[in-house]
C-alpha positions in Angstrom: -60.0 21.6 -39.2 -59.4 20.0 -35.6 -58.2 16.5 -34.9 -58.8 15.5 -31.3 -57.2 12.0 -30.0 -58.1 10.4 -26.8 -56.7 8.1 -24.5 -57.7 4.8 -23.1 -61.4 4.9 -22.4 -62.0 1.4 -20.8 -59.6 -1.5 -19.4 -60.7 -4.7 -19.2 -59.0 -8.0 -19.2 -55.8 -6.6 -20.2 -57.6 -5.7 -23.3 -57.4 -1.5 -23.9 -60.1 0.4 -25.5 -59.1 3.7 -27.5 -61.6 5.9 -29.4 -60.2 8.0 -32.3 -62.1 11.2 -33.3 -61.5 13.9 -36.3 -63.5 16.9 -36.4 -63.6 19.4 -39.7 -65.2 22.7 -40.2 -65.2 22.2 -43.8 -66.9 19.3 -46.1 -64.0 16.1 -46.5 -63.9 14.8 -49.5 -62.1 11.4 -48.8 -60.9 10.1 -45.1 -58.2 7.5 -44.6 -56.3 7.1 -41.7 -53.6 4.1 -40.9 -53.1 2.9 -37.4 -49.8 0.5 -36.9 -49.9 -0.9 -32.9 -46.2 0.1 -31.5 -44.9 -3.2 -30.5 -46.1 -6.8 -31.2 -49.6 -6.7 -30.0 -52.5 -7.0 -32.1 -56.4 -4.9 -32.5 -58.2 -7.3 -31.7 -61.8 -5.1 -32.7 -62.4 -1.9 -34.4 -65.6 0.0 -34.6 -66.7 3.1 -36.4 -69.2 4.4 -34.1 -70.5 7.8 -36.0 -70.0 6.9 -40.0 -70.3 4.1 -42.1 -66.6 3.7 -42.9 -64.6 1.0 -44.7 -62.4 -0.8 -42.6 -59.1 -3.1 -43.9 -57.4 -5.4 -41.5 -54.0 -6.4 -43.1 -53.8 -10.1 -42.4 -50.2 -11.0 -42.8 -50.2 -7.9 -40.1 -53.2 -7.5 -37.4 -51.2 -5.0 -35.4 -52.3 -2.3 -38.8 -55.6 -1.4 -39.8 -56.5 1.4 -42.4 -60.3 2.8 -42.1 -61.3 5.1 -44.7 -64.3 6.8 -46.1 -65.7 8.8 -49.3 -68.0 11.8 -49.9 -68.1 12.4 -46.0 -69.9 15.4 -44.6 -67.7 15.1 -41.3 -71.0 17.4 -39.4 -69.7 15.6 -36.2 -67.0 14.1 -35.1 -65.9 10.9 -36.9 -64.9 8.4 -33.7 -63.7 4.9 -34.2 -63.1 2.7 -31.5 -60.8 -0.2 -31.2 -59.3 -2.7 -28.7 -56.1 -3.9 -28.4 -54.3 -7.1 -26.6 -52.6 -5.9 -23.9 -50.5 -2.5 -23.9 -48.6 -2.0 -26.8 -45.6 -0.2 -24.9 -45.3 2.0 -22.1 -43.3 5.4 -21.8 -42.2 6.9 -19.1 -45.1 8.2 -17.0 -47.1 4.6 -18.1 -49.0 6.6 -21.0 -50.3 4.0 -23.5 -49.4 4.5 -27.1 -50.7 4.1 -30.4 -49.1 5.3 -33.7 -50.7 6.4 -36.0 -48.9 6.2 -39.0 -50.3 8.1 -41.6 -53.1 10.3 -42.2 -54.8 12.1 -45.2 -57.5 13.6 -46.1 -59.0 15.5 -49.3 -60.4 18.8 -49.3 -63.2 20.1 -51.8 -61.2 23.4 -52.1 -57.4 23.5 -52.6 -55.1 21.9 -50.4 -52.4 23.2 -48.6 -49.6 21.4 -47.5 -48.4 20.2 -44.2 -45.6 17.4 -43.9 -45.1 16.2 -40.2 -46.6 16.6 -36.8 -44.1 15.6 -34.6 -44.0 14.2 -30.8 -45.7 13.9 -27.8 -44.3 16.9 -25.3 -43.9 14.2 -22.5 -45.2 15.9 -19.2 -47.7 14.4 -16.7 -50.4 16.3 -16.3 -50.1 18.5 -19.5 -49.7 17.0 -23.3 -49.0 18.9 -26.0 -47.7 17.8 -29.9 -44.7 20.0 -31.2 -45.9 21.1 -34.9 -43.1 21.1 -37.9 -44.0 22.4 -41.4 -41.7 21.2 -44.3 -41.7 21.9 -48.1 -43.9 25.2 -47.6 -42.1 27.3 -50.3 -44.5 30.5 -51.2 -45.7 33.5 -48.8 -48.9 32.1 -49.8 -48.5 28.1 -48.9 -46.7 29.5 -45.7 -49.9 31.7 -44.9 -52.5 28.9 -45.5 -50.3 26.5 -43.5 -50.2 29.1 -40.4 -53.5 29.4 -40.3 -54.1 25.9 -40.7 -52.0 25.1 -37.7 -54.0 28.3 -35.3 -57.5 26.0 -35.9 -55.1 22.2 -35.0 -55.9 21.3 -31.8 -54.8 17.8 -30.2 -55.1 16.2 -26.6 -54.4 12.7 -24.8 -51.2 11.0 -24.4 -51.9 8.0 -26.6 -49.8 9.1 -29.6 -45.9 8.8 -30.2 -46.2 10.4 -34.0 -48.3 11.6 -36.6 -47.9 11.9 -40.2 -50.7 14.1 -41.6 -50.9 15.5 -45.0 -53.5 17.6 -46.5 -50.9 17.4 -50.1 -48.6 15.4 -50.1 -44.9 16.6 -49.9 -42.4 15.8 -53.2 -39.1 16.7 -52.6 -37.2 16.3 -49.2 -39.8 13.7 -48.0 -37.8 12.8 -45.4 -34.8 13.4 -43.5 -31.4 11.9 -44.2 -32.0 9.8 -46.6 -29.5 8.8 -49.5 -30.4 7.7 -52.9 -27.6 7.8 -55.7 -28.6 7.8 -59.3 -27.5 6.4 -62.3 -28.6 8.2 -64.9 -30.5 6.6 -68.2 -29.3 4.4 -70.7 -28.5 5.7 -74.0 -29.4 4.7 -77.4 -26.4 2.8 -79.4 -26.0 3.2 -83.3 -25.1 -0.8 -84.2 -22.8 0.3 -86.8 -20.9 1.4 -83.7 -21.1 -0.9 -81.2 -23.5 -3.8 -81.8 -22.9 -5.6 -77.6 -24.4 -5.0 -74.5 -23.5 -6.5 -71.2 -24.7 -6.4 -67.8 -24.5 -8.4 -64.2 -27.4 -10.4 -63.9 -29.9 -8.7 -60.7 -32.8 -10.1 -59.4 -33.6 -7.2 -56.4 -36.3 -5.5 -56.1 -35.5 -3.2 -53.1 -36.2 0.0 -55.2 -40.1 -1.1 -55.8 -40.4 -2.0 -52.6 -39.3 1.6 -50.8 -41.2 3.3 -54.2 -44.5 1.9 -52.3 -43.3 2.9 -48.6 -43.0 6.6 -50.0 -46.5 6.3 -52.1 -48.1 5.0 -48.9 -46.4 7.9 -47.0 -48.2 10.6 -49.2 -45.2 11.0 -51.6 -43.4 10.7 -55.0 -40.0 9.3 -54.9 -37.0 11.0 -56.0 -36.3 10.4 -59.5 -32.7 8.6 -58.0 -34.8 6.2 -56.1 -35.8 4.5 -59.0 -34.2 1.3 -60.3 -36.3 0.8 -63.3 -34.9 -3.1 -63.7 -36.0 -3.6 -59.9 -39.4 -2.5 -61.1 -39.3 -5.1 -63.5 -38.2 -7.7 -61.2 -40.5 -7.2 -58.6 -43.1 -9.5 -60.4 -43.7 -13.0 -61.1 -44.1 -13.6 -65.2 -44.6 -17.0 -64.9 -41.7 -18.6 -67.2 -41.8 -22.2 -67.3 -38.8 -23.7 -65.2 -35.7 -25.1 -66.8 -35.7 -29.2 -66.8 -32.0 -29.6 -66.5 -30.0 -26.4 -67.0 -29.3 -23.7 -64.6 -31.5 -21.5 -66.9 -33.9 -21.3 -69.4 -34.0 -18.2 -71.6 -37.8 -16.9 -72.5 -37.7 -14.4 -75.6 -40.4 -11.9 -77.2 -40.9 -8.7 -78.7 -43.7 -6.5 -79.9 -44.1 -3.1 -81.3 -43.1 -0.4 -78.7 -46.7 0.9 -77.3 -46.5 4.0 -75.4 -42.7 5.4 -76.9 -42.8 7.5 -79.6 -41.0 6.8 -82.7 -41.9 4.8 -85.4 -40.5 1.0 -86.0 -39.5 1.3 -82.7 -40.1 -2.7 -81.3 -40.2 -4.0 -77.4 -37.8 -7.3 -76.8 -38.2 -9.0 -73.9 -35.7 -11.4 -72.4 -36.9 -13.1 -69.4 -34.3 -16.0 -67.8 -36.0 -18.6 -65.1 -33.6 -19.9 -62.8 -33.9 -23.4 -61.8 -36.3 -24.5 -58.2 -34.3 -26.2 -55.3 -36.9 -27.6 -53.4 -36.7 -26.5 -49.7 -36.5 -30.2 -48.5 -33.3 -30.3 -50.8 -31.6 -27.0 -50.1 -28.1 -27.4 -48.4 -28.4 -26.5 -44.4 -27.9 -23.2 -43.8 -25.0 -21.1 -41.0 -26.5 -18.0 -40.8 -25.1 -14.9 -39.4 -27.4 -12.0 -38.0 -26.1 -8.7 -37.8 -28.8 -6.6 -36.4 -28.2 -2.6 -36.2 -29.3 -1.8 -32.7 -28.2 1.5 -32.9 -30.6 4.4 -32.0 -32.1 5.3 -35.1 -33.6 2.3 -35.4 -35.6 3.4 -32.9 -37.5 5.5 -34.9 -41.0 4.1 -36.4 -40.2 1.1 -34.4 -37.9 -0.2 -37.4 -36.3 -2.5 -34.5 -39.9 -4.1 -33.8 -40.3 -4.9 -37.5 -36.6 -6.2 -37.8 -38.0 -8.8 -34.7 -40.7 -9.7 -36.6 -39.2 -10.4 -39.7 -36.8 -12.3 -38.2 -38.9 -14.3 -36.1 -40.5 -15.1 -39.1 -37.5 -16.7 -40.8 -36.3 -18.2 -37.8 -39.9 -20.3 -37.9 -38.8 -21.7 -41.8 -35.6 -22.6 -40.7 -34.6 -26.9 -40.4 -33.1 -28.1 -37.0 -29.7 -28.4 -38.4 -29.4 -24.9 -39.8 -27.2 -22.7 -37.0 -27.6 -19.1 -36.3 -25.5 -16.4 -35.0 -26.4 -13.2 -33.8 -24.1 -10.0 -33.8 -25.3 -6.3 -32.8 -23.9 -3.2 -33.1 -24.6 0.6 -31.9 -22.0 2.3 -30.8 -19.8 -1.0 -30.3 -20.8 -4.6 -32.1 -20.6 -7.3 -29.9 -21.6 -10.9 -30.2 -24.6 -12.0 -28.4 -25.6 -15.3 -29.6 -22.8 -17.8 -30.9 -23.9 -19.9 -33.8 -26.6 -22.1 -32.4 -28.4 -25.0 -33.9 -32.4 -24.0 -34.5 -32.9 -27.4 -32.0 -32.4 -24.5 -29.4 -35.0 -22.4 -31.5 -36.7 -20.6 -28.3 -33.3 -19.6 -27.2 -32.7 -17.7 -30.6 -35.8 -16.5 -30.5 -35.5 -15.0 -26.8 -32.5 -13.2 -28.0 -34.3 -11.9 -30.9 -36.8 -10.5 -28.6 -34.4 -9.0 -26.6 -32.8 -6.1 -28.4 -33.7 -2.3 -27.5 -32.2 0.4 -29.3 -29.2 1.8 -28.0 -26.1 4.2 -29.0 -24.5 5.6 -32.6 -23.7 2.9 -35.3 -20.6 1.4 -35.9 -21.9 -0.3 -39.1 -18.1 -1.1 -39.6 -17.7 -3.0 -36.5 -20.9 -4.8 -36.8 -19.8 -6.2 -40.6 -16.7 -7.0 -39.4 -17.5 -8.9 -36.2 -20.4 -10.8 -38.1 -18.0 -12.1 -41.0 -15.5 -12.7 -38.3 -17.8 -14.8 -36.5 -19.3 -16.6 -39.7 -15.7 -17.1 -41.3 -15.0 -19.0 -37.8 -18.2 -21.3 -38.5 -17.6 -21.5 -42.1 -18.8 -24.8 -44.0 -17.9 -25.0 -47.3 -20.3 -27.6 -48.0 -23.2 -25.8 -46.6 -24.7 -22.2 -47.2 -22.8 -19.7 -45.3 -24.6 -16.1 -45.4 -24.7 -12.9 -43.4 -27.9 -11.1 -43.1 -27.4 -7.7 -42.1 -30.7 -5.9 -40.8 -30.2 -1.6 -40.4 -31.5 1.3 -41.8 -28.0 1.5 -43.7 -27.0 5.1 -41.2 -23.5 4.8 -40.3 -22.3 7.6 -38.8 -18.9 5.9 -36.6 -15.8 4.3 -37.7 -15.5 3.9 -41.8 -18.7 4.8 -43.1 -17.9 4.6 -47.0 -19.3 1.4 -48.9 -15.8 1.1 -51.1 -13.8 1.0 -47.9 -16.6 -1.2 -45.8 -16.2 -3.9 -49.1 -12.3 -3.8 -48.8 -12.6 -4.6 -45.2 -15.1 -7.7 -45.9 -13.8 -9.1 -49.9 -11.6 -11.6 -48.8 -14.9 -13.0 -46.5 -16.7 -12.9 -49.4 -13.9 -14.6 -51.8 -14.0 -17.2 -49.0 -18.0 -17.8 -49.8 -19.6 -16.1 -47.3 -22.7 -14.7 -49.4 -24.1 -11.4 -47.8 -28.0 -10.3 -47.9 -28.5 -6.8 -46.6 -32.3 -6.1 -45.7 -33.3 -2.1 -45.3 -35.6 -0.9 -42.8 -37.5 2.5 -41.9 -38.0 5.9 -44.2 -36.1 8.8 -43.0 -32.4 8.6 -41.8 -31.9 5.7 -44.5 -29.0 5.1 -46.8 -30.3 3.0 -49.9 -26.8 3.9 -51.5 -25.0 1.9 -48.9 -27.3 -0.9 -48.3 -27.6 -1.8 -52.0 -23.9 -1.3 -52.4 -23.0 -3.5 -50.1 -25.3 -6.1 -51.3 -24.0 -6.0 -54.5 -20.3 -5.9 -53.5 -21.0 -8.6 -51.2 -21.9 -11.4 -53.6 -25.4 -10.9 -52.4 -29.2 -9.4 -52.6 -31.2 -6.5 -51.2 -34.5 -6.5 -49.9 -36.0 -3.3 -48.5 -38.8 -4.4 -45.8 -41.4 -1.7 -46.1 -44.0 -4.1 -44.0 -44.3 -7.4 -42.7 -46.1 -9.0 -45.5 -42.3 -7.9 -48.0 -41.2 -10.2 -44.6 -43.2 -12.7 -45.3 -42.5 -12.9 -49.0 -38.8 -12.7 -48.7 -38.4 -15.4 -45.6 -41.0 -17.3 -46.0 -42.5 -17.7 -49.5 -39.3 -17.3 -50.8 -36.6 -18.7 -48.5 -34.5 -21.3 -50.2 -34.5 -18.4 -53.0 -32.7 -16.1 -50.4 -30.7 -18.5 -49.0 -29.5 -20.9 -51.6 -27.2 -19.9 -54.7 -27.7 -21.6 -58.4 -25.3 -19.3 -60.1 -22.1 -17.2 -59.6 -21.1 -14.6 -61.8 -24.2 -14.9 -64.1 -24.0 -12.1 -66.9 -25.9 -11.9 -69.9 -24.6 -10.2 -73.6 -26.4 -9.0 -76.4 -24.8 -9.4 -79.8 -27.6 -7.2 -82.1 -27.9 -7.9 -86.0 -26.6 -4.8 -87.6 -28.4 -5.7 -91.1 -31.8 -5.8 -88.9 -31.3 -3.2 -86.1 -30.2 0.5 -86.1 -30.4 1.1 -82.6 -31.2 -0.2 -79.1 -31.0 1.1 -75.7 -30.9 -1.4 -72.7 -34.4 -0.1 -70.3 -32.8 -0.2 -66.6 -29.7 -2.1 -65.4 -27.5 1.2 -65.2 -25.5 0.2 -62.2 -24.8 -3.3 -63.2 -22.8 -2.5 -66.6 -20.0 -4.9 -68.0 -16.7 -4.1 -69.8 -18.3 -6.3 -73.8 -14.7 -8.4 -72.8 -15.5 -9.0 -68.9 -18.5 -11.6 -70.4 -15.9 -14.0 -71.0 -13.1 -13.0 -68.1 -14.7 -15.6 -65.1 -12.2 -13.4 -62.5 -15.0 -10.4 -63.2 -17.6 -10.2 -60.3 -21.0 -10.5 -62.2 -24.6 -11.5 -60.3 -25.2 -14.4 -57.7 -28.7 -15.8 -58.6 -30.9 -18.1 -56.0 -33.4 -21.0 -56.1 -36.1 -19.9 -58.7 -35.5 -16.4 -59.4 -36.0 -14.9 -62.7 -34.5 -11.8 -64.2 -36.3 -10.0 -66.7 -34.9 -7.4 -69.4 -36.7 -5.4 -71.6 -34.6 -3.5 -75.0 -36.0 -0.7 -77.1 -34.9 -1.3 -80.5 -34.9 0.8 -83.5 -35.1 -1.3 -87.0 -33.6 -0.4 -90.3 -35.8 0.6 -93.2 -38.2 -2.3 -95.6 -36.6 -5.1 -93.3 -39.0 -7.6 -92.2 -37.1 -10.8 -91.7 -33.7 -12.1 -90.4 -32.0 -12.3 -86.9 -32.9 -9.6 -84.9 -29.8 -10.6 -82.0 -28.2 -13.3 -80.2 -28.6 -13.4 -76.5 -25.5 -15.6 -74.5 -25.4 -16.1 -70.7 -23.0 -16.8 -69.0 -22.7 -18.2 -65.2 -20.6 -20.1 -62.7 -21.5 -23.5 -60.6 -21.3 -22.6 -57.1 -20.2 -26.1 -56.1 -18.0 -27.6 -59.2 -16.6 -23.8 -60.6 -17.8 -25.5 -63.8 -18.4 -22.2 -66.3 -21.6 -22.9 -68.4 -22.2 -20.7 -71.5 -25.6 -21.1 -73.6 -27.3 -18.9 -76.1 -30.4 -17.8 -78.1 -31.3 -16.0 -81.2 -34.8 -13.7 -81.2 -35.8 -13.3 -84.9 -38.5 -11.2 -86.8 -40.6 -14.4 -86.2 -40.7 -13.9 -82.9 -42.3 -10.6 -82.7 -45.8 -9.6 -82.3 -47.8 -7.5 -85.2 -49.3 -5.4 -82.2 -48.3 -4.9 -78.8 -51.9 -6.6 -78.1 -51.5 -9.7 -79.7 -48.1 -10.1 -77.5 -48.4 -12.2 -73.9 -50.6 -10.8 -71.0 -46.9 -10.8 -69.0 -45.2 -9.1 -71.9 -47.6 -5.9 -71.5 -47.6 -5.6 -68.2 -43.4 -5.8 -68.5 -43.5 -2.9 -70.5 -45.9 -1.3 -68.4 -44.0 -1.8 -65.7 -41.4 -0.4 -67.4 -42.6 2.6 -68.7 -44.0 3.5 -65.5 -40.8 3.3 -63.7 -39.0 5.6 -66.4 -41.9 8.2 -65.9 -41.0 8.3 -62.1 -36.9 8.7 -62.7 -37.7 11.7 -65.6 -35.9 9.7 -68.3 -35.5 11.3 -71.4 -37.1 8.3 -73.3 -40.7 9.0 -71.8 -40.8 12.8 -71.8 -44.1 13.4 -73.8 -45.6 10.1 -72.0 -47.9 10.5 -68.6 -49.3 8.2 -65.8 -52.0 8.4 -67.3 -51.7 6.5 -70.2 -49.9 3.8 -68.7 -53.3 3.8 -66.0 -56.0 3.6 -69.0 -53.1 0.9 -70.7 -53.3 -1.0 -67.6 -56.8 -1.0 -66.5 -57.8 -2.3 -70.0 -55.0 -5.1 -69.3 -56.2 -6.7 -65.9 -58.5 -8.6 -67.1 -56.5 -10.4 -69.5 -53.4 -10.7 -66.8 -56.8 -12.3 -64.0 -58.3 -14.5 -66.8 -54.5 -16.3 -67.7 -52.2 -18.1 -65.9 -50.4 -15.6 -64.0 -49.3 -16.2 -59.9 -48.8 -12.5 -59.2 -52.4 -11.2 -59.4 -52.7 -9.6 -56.1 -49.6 -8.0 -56.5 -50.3 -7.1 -60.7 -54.0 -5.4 -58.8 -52.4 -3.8 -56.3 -49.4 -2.3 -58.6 -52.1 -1.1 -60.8 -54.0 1.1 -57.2 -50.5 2.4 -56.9 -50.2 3.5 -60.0 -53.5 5.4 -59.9 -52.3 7.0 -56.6 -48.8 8.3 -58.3 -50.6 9.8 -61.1 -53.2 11.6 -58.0 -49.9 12.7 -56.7 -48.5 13.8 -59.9 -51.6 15.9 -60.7 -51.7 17.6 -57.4 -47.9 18.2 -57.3 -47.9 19.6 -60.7 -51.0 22.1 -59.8 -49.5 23.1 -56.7 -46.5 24.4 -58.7 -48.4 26.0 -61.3 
């Protein structure tokens, strides 16, 4: 196989035209190639000049562009051609770049694997690409790969990086990069202890880097997965409360894809109540943007620009922003400005460049510093920290970080942390921090996450409706044997913390829902009674009034099939079920990816023909599945 890339062919205008070509000496299966512009310029046309390929522009992002094509014979060279606005960014010797930002293709025999092609030898009149092989564990895989590499060839400057992947690589995916696990809930006899608790958490970070490493050409580790962020990633539609902070949504069906029999699903779902945007408080908002080399890498600083730009665009003229950096040092390079002055924010937005180590400690520090100095208790007062969540100077552990920031955050300064880039990224820290911080975590995997989290969803991110919200299950020991909490490992209560208001719980904004799903066991010939009482439990952010309510789910309320139970209800436990495959839980041994795809696919049309909000996302959840369960097979016959 050769892949050939060449640099500009034409100028005109400003405008840059670069053709692409792929040569193979073997039939191609399938063909896709991603191209992401390095900078904040856009493709303004894109041709396939040889082969009828499918091209996808991403509208919420016209710097990236996927073409792809099936059942290729590639008998000559596959060229696409595509112009760009302006040079995308200049190294050096004045090379233009173009990043292409994953590749893969599908062979008719059996793939070998190859992880990385690394960077651009940077010499004038001579370019070569530096070739690096991970994950190659047999003599065998090592052989196939050498020779793969002997037939590689590549020319032109225009490329910074390549990801190519004949297979993709499970395993050490990626450099540096820190996940922690929390192992599985258990099941829990009744007769012994009939309560659950757990911190309300409406994140979704987990699902978000899940798709960045499926779109990469990989699995996640099983430690990546946050089932309950899963869960939470979706809209279910619950009607909003009228009055309350909350109102409580409860079903249950038989279990569908778990084995065991009077095994039953209950779902809990909780709607917070919708702030209008024209009626959320005014906002002081404290960047702290890591500037620090790494973020360098895959142009995460260019996204963090983006993203931000794209907030500062929603924001009211009376909401302020500050800006704090740090690399090796934090400094402060905006002072909290009114959005009146928006250009001028945005200018020093557009400003950064990577530079130095990180200090993550001195960046926290100076931006609560600098936000406790603007504090306004009658407004919403937030940091938003922006990094890849590396730090590698000063304290560097997220227990002694939080000690340094808890009396901020006992002031009510809320903190969001935002996660950028794949590779050198510490999910631990960044959702620690988030959660120690009386905050969220978002991981932004591309700008359209951007979009959905500053945009579509700010007054959500930015406004509070609950402190300390917690929700405990009291179970019926007459009804229920046994029950295990699905997800929601890392945000487990001491049964008496529900009522102790000094115990740090979940901060919950405009309109979010939380959804929980149990697995219950039922007791022999019982078919009626109380099944459990659910209580939540939550704090006014402005009066410190402590509200508690509850519900009770009975036998009434459950469906005779999983079928006959809500559209949203299925694809919960799909969801679910999925997410439990990808972290190895014990639960879902015998089950596959496979079942929950043939579950699925029969479900879409019901989930397209009802009221939900969230197809797009419910469609494209369902193309990700298919591609894990691709990646499953081929990882498991690779190993065998």
């Amino acid at each position: 196989m050769q892949i050939r890339y060449t640099e500009a062919v034409e100028e005109i205008d400003e405008k840059y035209k670069y053709n692409h070509k792929l040569h193979s000496h073997q039939p191609i299966r399938q063909f896709e190639v991603s191209v992401l512009i390095d900078g904040v310029y856009d493709v303004e046309t894109i041709e396939c000049i040889s082969h009828d390929a499918e091209i996808l522009m991403d509208p919420d992002n016209p710097s990236r562009l996927t073409y792809r094509e099936d059942d290729i014979q590639l008998e000559k060279d596959f060229v696409c051609s595509y112009t760009i606005k302006r040079v995308p960014t200049e190294d050096e010797d004045g090379a233009q770049l173009l990043f292409f930002e994953s590749e893969s293709l599908e062979r008719t025999v059996e793939p070998t694997r190859l992880n990385r092609l690394g960077e651009i030898a940077r010499s004038k009149n001579v370019r070569s690409m530096n070739i690096v092989s991970e994950s190659i564990s047999s003599t065998r895989q090592r052989g196939a790969v050498e020779k793969q590499l002997d037939r590689l060839s590549v020319s032109a400057p225009v490329l910074r990086d390549v990801s190519f992947g004949l297979i993709p690589p499970n395993g050490a995916a990626y450099h540096d990069v820190f996940h922690k696990g929390h192992g599985t809930n258990p099941f829990f006899d009744t007769e012994d202890d009939n309560l659950s608790t757990f911190a309300m958490d409406t994140d979704s970070a987990s699902y978000s880097i899940f798709r960045r490493y499926l779109e990469d050409g990989n699995l996640p580790p099983p430690e990546a997965v946050r089932v309950e962020e899963f869960i939470n990633a979706f809209d279910y539609t619950y009607p909003t409360p009228t009055e309350d902070a909350f109102a409580v949504h409860l079903e249950g069906a038989p279990s569908k894809l778990s084995k065991g029999k009077r095994l039953k699903l209950l779902k809990i779902g909780i709607q917070g109540q919708v702030v209008p945007d024209t009626d959320r408080k005014d906002a002081v908002l404290t960047f702290v943007i890591d500037v620090s080399g790494s973020m360098g890498i895959e142009n995460r600083l260019g996204l963090v620009k983006r993203a931000l730009r794209l907030l500062v665009d929603q924001l009211r003229p009376n909401d302020k922003i500050g800006i704090v950096v740090y690399g090796t040092d934090a400094r402060v390079v905006l002072p909290h400005t009114s959005v009146v002055n928006k250009q001028n924010i945005l200018d020093h937005i557009d400003g950064l460049c990577p530079e130095g180590v990180t200090n993550v400690e001195d960046g926290i520090r100076q931006g609560y510093e600098l936000a406790s100095r603007n504090l306004q208790r009658d407004l919403t007062n937030r940091v938003i920290l922006c990094s890849d969540g590396v730090a590698n100077e000063g304290v560097t552990s997220p227990e002694l970080l939080l000690k340094e920031i808890r009396d901020y955050v006992d002031e009510g300064i809320y903190l969001t942390t935002v996660g950028f880039g794949m590779g050198n990224y510490n999910d631990t820290l960044m959702e620690e921090l988030a959660k120690k911080g009386n905050g969220n975590y978002a991981y932004v995997d591309r700008l359209k996450e951007a979009k959905r989290i500053f945009v579509e969803n700010l007054t959500g991110t930015l406004q509070v409706i609950a402190k300390d919200a917690k929700i405990q299950v009291k179970f019926n020991e007459d009804t229920v044997s046994r029950f295990r909490l699905i997800g929601y490992e890392n945000r487990q209560m001491k049964h008496e913390d529900f009522r102790n208001d000094e115990a740090d719980a979940g901060e919950i904004g405009s309109g979010h829902s939380v959804t929980a799903l149990y697995e219950i066991k039922l007791h022999k010939n019982v078919d009626k009674g109380k099944l459990a009482t659910v209580y939540i439990r939550h704090e006014d952010p402005d009066t410190a009034k402590v509200t508690e309510v509850k519900n009770r789910i009975t036998f009434d309320d459950l469906k005779d099939s999983f079928e006959d139970a809500s559209a949203n209800f299925q694809f919960a436990a799909l969801v679910a079920h999925f997410a439990e495959i990808l972290r190895e839980s014990v639960w879902v041994k015998e089950s596959s990816l496979g079942a929950v795809q043939r579950t699925l696919k029969g479900l879409l049309p019901k989930l397209e023909s009802g009221k939900s909000q969230d197809e797009n996302q419910q469609r494209s959840f369902f193309s990700l599945v298919r591609k894990a369960r691709r990646l499953k097979d081929m990882d498991t016959a690779l190993k065998s």
